[in-house]
N, C-alpha and C positions, 0 to 999 in steps of 0.2 A: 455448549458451543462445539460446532467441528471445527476445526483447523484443516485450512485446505489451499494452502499457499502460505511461502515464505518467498522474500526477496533481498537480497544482500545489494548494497550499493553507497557506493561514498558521496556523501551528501557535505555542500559547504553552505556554509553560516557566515553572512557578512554583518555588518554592524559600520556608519559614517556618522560622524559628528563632525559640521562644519558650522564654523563660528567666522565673519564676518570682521576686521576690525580697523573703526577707522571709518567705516562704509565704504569709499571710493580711493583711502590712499591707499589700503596695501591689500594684497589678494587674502582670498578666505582661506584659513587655515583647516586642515580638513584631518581629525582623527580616525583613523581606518582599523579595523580588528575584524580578522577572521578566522572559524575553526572550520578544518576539512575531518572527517570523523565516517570510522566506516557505519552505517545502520540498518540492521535488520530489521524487516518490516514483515509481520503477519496479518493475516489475513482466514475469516474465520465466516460461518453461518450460524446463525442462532437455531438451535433445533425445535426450541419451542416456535420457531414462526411457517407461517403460512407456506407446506410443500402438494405439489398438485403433478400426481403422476397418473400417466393413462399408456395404455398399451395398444397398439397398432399394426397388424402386421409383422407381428416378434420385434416392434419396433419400441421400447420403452422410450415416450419423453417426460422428461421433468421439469416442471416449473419451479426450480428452487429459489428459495430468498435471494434477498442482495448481499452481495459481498460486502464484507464490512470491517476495517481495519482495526485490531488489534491495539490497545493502545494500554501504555504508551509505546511508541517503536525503541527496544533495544539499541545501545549502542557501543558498540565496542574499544572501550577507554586505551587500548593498546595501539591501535592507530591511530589517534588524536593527534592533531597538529593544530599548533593555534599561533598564530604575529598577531601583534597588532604594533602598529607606526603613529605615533603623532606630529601633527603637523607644525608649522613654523609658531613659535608659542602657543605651544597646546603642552598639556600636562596632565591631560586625563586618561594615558592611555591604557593604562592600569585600569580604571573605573569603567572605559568605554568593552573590555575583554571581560571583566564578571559580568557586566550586564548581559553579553551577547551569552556567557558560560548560562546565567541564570532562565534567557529565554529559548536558550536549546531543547528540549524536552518541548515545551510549545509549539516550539517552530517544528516540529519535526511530525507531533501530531497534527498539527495541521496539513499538512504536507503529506499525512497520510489518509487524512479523512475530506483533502479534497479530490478523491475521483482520479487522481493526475495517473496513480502507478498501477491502480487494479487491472487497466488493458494490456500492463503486458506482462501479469499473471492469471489471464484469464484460461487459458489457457492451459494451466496445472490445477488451475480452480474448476474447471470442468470434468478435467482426467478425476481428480482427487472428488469429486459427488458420484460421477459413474462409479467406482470402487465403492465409495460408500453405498450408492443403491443396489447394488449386484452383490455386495457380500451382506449387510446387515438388513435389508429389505425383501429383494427377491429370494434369498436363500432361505429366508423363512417360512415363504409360502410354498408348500411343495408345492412344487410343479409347476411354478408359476417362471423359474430361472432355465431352465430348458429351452421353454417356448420362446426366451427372448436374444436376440441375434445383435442389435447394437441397442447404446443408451445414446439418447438425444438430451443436452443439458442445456436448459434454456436461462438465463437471467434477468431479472426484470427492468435491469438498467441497459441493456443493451438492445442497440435496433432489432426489429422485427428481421425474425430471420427468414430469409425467402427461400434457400434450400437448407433443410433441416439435418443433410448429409455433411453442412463446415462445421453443424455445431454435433455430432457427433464424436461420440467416444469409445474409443475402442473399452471392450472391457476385460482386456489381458493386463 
């Protein structure tokens, strides 16, 4: 696997249990728990998958993998914040905070394997393959790093690019 993005951000975890009692005489009583928690999210390429590069005019593009999150996402136990409140005869609200503690780590890969945070590390994810193809790839072939003037970083989840100059990368 390369590693080719990290992203840091505080991420909150809610968790509601509302119990009804009565039906219609008295309002629903509603157990609330939440943890605010900072979490570092990586972000990586499988190097055994499908890479397609082609040269152009000193122009190297890459057809690299999909970006694919790193899991589970780190989380930094030093910033953790957690309440939880129970509501008007409620007395779970101990019970309603483990459960939200135990589905943290879930929630969290989820959160990173749906698609939501990759576009705005796309970005360091492209800079970080141009490095990786200009040092471990062209620098092997002599001669071949000379003749190339920018890398073009393409990703297979992102729209068709129509000028091939936004998705370049410098390769200083």
């Amino acid at each position: 696997m390369l590693e080719i993005a990290t992203m840091e951000t505080v991420e909150t975890v809610t968790k509601s249990d509302t119990k009804t009692l009565f039906v219609f005489f008295i309002d629903p009583a509603t157990t609330e728990s939440e943890i605010r928690v900072p979490a570092v999210y990586r972000f990586h390429l499988k190097l055994s998958d499908k890479w397609k590069l082609e040269v152009h005019d000193g122009r190297c593009i890459v057809l690299a993998p999909p970006v694919r999150p790193t899991l589970p996402p780190a989380i930094r136990t030093d910033g953790m914040e957690k309440k939880t409140e129970a509501g008007w005869l409620r007395f779970n609200a101990s019970e309603n905070l483990t459960q939200l503690e135990r589905d943290l780590t879930p929630t969290l890969e989820k959160r990173a394997g749906a698609h939501i945070l990759i576009p705005g590390v796309r970005d360091n994810c492209r800079r970080s393959v141009a490095k990786f193809v200009q040092k471990w790839i062209l620098q092997n072939h002599s001669g071949a790093s000379p003749a190339i003037k920018d890398i073009v970083v393409i990703f297979p989840d992102e729209p068709a690019v129509k000028d091939p100059r936004a998705a370049a990368a410098t390769m200083q």
